[in-house]
C-alpha positions in Angstrom: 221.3 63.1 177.0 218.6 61.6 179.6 220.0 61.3 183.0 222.1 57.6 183.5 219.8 56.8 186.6 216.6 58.0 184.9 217.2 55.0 182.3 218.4 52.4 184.5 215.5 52.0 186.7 213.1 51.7 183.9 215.7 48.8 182.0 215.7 46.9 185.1 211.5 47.0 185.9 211.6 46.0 182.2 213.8 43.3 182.5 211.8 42.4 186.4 208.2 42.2 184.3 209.1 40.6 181.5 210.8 37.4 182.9 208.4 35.2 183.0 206.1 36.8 180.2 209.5 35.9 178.0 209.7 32.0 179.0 206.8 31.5 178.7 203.9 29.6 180.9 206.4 26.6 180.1 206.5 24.2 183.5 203.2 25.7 184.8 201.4 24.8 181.7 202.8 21.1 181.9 201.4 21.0 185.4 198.0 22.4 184.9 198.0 19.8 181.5 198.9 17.0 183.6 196.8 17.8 186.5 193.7 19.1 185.5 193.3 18.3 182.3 194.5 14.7 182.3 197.2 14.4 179.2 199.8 12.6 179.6 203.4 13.2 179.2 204.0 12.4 175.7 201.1 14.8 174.6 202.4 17.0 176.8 205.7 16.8 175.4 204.5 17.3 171.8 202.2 21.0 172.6 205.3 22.4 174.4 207.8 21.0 171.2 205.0 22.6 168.9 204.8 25.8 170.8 209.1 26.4 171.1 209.1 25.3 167.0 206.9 28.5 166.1 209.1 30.6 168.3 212.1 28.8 166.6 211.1 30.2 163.4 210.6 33.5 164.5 214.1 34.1 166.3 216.2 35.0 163.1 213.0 37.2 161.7 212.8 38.9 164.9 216.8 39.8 164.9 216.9 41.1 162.2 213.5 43.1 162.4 215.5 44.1 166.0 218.5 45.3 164.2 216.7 47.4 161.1 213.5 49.1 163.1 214.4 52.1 165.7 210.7 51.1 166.9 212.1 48.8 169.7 209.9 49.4 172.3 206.8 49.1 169.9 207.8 45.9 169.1 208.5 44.7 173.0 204.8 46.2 173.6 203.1 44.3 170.8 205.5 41.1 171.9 203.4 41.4 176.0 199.9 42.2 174.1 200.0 38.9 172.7 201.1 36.8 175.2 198.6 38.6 177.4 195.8 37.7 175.6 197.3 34.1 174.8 197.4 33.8 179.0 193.3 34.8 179.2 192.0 32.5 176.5 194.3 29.3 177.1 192.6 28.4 179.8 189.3 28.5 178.7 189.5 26.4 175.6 192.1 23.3 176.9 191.6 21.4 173.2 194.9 19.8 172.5 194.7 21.6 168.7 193.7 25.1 170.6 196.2 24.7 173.4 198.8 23.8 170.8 198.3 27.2 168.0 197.8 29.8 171.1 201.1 28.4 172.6 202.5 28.8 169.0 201.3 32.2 168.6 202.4 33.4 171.8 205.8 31.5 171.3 206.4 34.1 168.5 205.5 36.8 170.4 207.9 35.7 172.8 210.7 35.7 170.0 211.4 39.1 170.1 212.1 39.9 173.9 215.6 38.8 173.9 217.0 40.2 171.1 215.2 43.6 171.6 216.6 43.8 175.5 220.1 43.2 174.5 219.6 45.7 171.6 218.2 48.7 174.1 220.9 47.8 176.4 223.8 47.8 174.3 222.3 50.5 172.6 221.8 52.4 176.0 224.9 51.7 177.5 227.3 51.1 175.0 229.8 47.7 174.6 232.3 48.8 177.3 229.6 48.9 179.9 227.8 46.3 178.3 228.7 43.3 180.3 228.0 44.5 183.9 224.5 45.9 182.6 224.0 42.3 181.1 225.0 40.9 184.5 222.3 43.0 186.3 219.6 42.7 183.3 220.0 38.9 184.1 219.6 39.7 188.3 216.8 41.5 187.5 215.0 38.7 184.7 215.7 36.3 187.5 214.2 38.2 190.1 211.3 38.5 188.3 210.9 34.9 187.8 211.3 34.2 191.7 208.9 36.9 192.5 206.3 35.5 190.2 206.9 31.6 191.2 207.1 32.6 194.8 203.0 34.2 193.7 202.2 31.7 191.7 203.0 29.2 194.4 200.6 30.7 196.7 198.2 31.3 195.0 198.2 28.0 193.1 197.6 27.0 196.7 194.5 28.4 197.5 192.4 28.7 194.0 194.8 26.3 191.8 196.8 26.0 188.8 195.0 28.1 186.6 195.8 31.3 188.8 199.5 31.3 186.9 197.6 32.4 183.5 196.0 35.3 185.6 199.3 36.1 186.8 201.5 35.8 183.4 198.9 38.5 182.1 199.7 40.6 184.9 203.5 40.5 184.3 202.7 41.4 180.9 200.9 44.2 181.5 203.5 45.6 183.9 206.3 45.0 181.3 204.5 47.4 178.9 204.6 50.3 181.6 208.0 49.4 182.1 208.5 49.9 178.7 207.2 53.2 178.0 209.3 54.5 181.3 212.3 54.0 179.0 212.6 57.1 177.0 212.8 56.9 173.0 215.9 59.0 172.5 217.9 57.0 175.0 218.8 54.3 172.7 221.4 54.3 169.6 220.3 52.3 167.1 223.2 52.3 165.4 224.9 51.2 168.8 222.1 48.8 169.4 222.8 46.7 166.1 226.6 46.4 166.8 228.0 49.5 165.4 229.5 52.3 166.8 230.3 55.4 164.9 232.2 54.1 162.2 233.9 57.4 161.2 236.2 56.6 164.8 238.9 54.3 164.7 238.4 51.2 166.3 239.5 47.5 165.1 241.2 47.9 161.6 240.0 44.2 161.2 235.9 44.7 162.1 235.6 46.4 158.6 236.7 43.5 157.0 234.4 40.9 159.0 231.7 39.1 156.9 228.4 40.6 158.1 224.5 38.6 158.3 224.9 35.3 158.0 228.0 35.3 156.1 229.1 35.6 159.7 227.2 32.8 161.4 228.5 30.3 158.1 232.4 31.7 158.1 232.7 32.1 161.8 234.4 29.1 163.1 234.5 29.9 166.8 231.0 31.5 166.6 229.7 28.0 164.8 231.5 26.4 168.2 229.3 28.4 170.4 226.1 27.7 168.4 226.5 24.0 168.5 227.3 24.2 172.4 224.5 26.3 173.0 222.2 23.8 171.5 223.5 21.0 173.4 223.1 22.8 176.4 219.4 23.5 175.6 218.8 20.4 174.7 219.9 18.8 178.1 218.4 21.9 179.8 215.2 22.5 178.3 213.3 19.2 179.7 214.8 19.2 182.9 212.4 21.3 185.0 209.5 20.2 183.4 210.0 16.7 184.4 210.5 17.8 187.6 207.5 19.2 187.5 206.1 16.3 186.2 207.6 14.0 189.4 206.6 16.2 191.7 203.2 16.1 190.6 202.7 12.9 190.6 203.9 12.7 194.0 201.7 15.0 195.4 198.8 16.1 192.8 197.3 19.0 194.6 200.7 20.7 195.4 202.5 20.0 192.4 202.0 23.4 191.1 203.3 24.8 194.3 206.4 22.5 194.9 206.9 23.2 191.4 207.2 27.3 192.6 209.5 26.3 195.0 211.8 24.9 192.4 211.6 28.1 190.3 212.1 30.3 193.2 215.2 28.6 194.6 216.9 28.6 191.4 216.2 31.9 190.6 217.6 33.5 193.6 220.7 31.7 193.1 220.8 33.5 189.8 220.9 36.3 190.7 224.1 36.6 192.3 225.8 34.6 189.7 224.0 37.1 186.8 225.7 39.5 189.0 229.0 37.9 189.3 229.4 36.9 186.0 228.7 40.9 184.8 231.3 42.3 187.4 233.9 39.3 186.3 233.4 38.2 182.5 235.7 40.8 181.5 238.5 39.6 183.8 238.0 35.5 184.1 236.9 35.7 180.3 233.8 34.1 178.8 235.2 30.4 178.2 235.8 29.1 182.0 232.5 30.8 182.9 230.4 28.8 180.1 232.4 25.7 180.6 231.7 25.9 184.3 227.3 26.1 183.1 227.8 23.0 181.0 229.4 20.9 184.1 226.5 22.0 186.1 223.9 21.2 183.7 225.7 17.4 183.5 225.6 17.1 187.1 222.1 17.9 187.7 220.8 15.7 185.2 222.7 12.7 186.8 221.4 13.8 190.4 217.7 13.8 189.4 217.2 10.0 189.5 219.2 9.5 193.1 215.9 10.3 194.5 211.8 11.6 194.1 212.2 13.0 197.2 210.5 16.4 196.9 213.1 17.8 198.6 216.1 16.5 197.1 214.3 17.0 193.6 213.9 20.9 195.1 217.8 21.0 196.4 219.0 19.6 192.9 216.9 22.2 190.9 218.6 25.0 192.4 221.9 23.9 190.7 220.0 25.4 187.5 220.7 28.8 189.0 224.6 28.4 188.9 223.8 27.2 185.2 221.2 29.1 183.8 222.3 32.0 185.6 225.8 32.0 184.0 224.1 31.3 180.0 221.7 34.4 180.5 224.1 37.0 181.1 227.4 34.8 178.9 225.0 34.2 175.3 224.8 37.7 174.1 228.5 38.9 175.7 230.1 36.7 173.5 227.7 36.9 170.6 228.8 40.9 170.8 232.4 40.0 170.8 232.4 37.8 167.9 229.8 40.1 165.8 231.4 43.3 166.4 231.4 45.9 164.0 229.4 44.2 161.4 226.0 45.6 162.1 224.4 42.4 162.6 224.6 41.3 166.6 220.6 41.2 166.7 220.5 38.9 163.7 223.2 36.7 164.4 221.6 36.3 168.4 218.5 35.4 166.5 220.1 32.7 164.5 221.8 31.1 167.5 219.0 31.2 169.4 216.8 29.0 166.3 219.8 26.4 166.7 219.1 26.5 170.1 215.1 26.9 170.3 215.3 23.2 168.2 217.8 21.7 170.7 215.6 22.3 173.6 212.1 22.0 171.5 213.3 18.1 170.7 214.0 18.0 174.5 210.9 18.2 175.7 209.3 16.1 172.7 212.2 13.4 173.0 212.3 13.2 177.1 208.6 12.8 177.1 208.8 9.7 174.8 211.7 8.3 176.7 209.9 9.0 179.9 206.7 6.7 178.6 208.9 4.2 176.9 212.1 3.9 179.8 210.8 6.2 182.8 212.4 9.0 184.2 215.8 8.0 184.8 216.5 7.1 181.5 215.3 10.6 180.2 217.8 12.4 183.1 220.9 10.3 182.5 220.5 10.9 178.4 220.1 15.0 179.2 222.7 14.8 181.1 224.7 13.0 178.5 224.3 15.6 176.2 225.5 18.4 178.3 228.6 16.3 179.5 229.2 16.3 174.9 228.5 20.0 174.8 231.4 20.2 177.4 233.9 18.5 176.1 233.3 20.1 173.2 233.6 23.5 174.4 236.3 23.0 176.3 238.1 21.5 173.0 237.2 23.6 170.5 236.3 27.3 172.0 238.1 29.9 172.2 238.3 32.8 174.5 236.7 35.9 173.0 237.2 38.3 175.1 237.6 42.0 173.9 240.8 44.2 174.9 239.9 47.7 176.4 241.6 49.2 173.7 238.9 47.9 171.0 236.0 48.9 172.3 237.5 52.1 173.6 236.3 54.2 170.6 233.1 53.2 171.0 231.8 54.7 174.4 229.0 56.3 174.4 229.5 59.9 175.5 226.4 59.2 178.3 
């Protein structure tokens, strides 16, 4: 067995590199679209919906490929090769029907980065370590991202928007050395799907659970989570960009930096609160924690339109880090807890996440027509209408699904 620290420091440059190749150019591409190449928002809207749709359809192939190939870190390298080239060429050829396919192709590049960290990890660490490694996976991600905004900021700055494509590449090709640092043997497979070693006695009841997407249809509280996830995509996924979008329009030549600034100061609130919610998800549980990321999302959207101050708009933002922060390192926790022992965690992460993927891909296509049609107060208040559903809904219909030590006991990894 490879030394604990040895594998560690590898996961979490892995996890520092690949943040922002795994979201995506996303806000930065709505700027530079905006700024420089004159579309307006509802065209906008439409290349980013068109671009999150491919990746949609790719989520559910890409868990399952996660769950049956043992050739995970081929598949994370080939995932930053794509989006590295997709970075270099955008830029170059600003067509709306070019723009549109490389943001598709990279979008389903993109679809296997989640699913493939949470499968190393679990299949690294095992599930009773599992959610402090999430926690710190998530610090990491969300370092990343504030490292890279804080960059792309100043360098937006002096040679403009199109630096961030330059940048994303870079990321990319960082992640790929991360990855190779993380040695092959380290990872169970059979750990990394959701199994353990099935000759130990664990949960009498996990070998009778309905496995694939028997489980996603039969699961009641798992169907819960699903349809709150989406919601809270949905009111999510437009957000920043409109900010972006505001603060552009406010000040053209820095709206790619005040756009940084939003990024970074909502990703280094994350990062404590990926921490937090590792170190406490196994004692507060996963329900108060989720409920408290919906109220959030809710209350951001209805503090947008109190001003377009840039630095209200900036303050506001970094309410996304208590959010976001808290979804990140909650999704595949309780994913795990509801998939156990049937094999299929990658899959069933992948099918959640296409639910979700549509939520947020209507966002952005939806806000940008109420945005043209209403303005930008009308497109906050209904975002944030849609997460104040998602929690009530939660809070209704969820319920805790915490693990007991004693189930996952069998399975720790001897490492």
């Amino acid at each position: 067995m490879h030394d604990a620290d040895k594998i560690k420091h590898p996961l979490d440059a892995l996890n520092f590199f690949l943040a922002d190749v795994r979201d995506g150019l996303g806000p930065y591409l709505a700027i530079y679209l905006l700024t420089v190449q004159k579309w307006d928002e509802a065209s906008i809207g439409v290349v980013m919906s068109v671009a999150a749709l491919a990746g949609i359809v790719a989520q559910t192939p890409a868990g399952a490929l996660i769950d049956k190939t043992t050739a995970k870190r081929a598949i994370v390298i080939l995932g930053a090769v794509i989006v590295t080239l997709g970075s270099i060429v955008l830029p170059l050829y600003p067509g709306f029907v070019f723009v549109a396919t490389m943001q598709a192709l990279t979008g389903v590049a993109a679809a296997v980065f989640a699913p493939a960290l949470a499968a190393i990890t679990l299949g690294i660490v095992g599930p009773r370590a599992f959610a402090r490694r999430i926690g710190r996976n998530e610090a990491f991600n969300h370092a990343g991202n504030a490292t890279t905004a804080t960059l792309a900021g100043i360098f937006a700055y002096a040679f403009g928007p199109i630096v961030v494509f330059w940048l994303m590449a870079a990321m990319a090709v960082a992640s790929i050395l991360a990855t190779l640092a993380i040695p092959a043997d380290a990872i169970d497979h059979q750990m990394a799907r959701g199994l353990g070693d099935l000759d130990e006695t664990h949960d009498h009841d996990a070998a009778d659970r309905p496995s694939g997407f028997q489980v996603l249809l039969t699961c009641k509280p798992l169907l819960i989570f699903a349809a709150a996830t989406v919601l809270f995509h949905f009111s999510n996924a437009a957000m920043l960009p409109l900010v972006g979008q505001k603060l552009a329009l406010v000040n053209n030549e820095l709206g790619t930096t005040l756009m940084s600034v939003c990024i970074v100061a909502a990703q280094l609130v994350m990062v404590p609160v990926a921490m937090l919610v590792g170190r406490k998800a196994d004692v507060w549980g996963r329900k108060p924690l989720f409920a408290c990321a919906l109220a959030v999302l809710a209350l951001r959207g209805a503090l947008y339109p109190l001003s377009d101050n840039p630095y209200w708009l900036v303050g506001v933002q970094t309410l996304d880090g208590v959010g976001a922060g808290i979804f990140g390192a909650i999704f595949p926790l309780v994913v795990a807890d509801l998939t156990y022992g049937t094999g299929h965690f990658n899959i069933s992460q992948g099918a959640i996440a296409t639910a979700a993927g549509l939520g947020g891909a209507l966002s952005t296509a939806i806000a940008g027509v109420i945005v043209v049609k209403a303005g930008y107060t009308a497109a906050f208040l209904t975002l944030a209408a849609l997460a104040g559903i998602g929690l009530i809904l939660f809070i209704a219909a969820m319920p805790e699904t915490r693990p007991s030590d004693a189930r996952h006991q069998p399975l720790v990894p001897n490492a």
